[in-house]
C-alpha positions in Angstrom: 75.3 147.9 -188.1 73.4 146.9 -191.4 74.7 148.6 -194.6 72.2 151.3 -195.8 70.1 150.3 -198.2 71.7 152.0 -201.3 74.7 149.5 -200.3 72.1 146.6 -200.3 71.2 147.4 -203.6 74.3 147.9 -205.5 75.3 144.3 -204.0 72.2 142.6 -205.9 72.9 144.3 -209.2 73.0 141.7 -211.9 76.3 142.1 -213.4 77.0 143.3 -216.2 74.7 146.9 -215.0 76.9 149.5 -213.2 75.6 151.0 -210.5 75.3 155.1 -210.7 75.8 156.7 -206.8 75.8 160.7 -206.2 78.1 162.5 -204.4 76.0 162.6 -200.9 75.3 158.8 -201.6 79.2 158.2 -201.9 80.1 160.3 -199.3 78.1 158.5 -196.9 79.2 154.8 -198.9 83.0 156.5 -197.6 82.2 157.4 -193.8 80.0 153.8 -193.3 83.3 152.1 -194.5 85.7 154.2 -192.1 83.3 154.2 -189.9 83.3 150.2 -189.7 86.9 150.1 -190.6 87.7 152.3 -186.7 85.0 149.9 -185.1 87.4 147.1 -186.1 90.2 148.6 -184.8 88.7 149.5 -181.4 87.7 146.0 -181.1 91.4 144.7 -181.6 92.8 147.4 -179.3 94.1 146.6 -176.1 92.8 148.2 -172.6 96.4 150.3 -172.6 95.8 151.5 -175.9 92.1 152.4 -174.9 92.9 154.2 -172.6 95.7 156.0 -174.4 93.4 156.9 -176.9 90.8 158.2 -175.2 92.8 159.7 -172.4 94.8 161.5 -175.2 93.6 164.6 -177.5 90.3 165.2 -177.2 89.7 166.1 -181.3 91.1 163.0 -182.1 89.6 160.8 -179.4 85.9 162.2 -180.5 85.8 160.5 -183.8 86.8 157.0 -181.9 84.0 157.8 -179.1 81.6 158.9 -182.2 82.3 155.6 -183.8 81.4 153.3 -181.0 78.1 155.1 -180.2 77.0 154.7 -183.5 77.8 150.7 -183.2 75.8 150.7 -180.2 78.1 150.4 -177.4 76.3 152.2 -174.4 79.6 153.1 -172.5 80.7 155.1 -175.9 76.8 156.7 -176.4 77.4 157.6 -172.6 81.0 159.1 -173.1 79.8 160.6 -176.4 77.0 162.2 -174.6 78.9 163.6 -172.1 81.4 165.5 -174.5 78.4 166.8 -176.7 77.6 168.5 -173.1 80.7 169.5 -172.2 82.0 170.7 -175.8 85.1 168.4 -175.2 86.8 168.0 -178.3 83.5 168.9 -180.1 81.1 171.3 -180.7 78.7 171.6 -177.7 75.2 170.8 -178.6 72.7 169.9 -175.3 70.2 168.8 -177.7 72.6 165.8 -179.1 73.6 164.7 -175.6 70.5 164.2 -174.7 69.5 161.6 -177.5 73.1 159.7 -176.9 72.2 159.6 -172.8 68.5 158.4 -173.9 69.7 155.7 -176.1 72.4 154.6 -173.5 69.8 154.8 -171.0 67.6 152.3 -173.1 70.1 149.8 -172.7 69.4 149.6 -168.8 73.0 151.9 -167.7 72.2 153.5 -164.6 74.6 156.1 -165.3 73.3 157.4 -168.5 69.6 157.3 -167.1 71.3 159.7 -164.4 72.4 161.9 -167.0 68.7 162.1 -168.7 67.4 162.8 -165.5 69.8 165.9 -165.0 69.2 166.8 -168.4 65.9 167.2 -167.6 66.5 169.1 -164.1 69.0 171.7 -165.8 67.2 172.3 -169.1 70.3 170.7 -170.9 68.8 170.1 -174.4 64.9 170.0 -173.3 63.0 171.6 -171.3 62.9 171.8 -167.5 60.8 168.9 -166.3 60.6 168.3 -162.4 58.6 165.2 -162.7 60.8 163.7 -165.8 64.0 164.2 -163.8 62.2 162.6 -160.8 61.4 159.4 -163.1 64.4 159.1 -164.3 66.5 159.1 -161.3 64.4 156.7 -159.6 64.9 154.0 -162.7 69.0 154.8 -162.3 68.3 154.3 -158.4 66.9 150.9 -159.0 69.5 150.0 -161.0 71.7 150.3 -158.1 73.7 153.3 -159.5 74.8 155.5 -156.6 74.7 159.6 -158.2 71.0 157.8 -159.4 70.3 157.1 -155.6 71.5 159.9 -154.2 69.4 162.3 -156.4 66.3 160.7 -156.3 66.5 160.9 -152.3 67.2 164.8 -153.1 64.1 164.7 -154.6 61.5 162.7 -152.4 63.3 164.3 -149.9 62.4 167.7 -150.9 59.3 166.8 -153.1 60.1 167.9 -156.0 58.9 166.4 -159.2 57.7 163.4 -156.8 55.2 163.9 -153.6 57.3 164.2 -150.8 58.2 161.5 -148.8 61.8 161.7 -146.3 61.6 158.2 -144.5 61.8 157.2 -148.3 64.5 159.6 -149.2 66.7 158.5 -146.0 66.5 155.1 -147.3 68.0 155.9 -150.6 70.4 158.0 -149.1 71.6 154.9 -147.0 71.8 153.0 -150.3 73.8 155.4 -151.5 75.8 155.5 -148.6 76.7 152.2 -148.1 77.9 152.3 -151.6 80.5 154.7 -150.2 79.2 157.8 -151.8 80.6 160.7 -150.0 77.9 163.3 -150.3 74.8 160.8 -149.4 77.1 159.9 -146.2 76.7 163.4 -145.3 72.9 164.0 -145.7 72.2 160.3 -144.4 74.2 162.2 -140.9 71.9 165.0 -141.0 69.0 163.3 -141.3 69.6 161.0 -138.3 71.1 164.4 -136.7 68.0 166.2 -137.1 65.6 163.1 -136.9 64.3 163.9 -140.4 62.4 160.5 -141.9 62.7 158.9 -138.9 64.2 159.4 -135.1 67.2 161.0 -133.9 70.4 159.2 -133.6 73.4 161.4 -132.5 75.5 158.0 -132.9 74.2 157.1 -136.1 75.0 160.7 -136.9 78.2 161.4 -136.2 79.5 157.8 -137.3 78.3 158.9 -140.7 80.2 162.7 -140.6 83.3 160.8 -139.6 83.2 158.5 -142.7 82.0 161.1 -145.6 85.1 163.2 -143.9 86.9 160.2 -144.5 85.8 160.2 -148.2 87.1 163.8 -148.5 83.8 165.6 -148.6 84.6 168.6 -147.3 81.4 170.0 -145.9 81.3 166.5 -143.7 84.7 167.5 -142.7 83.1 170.5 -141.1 80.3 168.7 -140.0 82.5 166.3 -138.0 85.0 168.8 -137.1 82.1 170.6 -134.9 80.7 167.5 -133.8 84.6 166.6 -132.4 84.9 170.1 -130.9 81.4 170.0 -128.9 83.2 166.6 -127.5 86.4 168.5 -126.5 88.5 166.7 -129.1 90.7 169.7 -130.1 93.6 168.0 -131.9 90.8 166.1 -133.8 88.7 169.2 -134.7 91.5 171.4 -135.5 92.6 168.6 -138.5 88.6 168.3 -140.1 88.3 171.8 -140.0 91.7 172.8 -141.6 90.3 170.3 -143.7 87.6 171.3 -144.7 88.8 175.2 -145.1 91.5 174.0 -147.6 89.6 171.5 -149.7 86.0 173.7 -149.5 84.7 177.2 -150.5 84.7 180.6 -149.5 81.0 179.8 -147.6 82.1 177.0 -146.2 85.6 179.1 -144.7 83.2 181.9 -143.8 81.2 179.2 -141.7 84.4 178.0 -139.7 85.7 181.4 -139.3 82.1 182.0 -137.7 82.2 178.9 -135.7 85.8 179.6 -133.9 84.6 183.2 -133.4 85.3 183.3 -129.5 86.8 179.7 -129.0 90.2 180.4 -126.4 92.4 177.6 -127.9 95.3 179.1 -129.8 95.2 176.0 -132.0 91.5 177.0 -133.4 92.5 180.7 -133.5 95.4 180.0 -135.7 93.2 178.3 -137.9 90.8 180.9 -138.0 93.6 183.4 -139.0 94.7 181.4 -141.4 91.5 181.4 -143.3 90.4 184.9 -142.9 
């Protein structure tokens, strides 16, 4: 960080003058210095104490996430960011996130260009902008980021801020996928389920159910369940759907309830009872 001007100039004063600062200028003289003084610290730290740190009390890990933003780091402008949003350990201010996840984004981190790009979809500090949020998750998606790949295929998928395009959005989704992203594993299996973007591949589908299951998405879990219990796998679809009725949400318990409504296997029913 170069040292604010009024820094610059006491430094060239011939001697022999005394410089004069005012209050603001030496309050800010005082918070550069500390300011510099953490950043040194931070540097000599170890990963343990890092994480320590920053896994500890929020208040007092805020000033130490602060502090590296400011220096530039874009994992700290990222993490800053993210408590501005959330109010963690800070006041929450949308507005301020926003700039932290723009200058991290700046730097080329897919994650933070995520971040903008949801900032823009949820009006988090600007306004809501379809065709912003669009951008910006396709520049995280090209980066490689996976939450950046799987949003932009949300949105070519549905056309929204972007003309719509689904062959382009399954693609993404596989990206996404393959990077072992739960919920893209899920969509990627409807797709080929339903032929959407391309043709219909019951194989393809249900391989892709059974791993985002796997991953502990729960709404695959159902997915998969069903797809096991139209192949007569009881045993198998009783586990995904318990499952998915103890890791999911009242819809999603509704939905099973609904599906074993009239099945004759004691196994299913119990489930069923269990969760109504």
């Amino acid at each position: 960080m170069d040292p604010p001007d009024f820094l610059l100039s006491q430094s060239a004063a011939p001697l022999g003058r005394s410089v004069s600062l005012t209050p603001e200028q030496l309050r800010h003289r005082d918070e550069v210095e500390q300011s510099l003084d953490r950043m040194a610290d931070l540097r000599q730290m170890s990963s343990a104490d890092l994480r320590q740190l920053l896994g500890g009390d929020q208040g007092e890990a805020a000033v130490w996430v602060e502090t590296a933003a400011q220096h530039g780091i874009p994992h700290g402008q990222l993490r800053w960011g993210a408590m501005l949003l959330e109010g963690q350990g800070v006041a929450r201010d949308e507005a301020r996130a926003l700039h932290w996840f723009v200058k991290a984004a700046r730097t080329g981190n897919g994650e933070a260009m995520n971040m903008v790009g949801r900032c823009h979809e949820n009006g988090w500090g600007t306004a809501i902008d379809m065709a912003q949020a669009a951008d910006w998750y396709r520049r995280s998606a090209e980066t490689g980021y996976d939450w950046g790949e799987y949003n932009y295929a949300h949105r070519l998928f549905d056309g929204v801020g972007v003309p719509q395009d689904q062959a382009a959005a399954v693609l993404w989704y596989r990206r996404a996928a393959d990077q072992g992203h739960a919920r893209a594993m899920n969509l990627l299996a409807r797709c080929y389920e339903e032929g959407w973007g391309g043709t219909q591949d019951h194989v393809q589908a249900a391989e892709w159910y059974r791993r985002s299951a796997e991953a502990g998405y729960f709404r695959a879990q159902f997915n998969h369940g069903c797809c096991l219990l139209e192949q007569g796998d009881i045993d198998g679809a009783a586990h995904w759907l318990l499952q998915a009725a103890m890791l999911g949400n009242d819809d999603i318990r509704r939905e099973i309830s609904r599906r074993l409504t009239g099945v004759a296997d004691p196994r299913l029913q119990a489930i069923r009872r269990q969760i109504s």
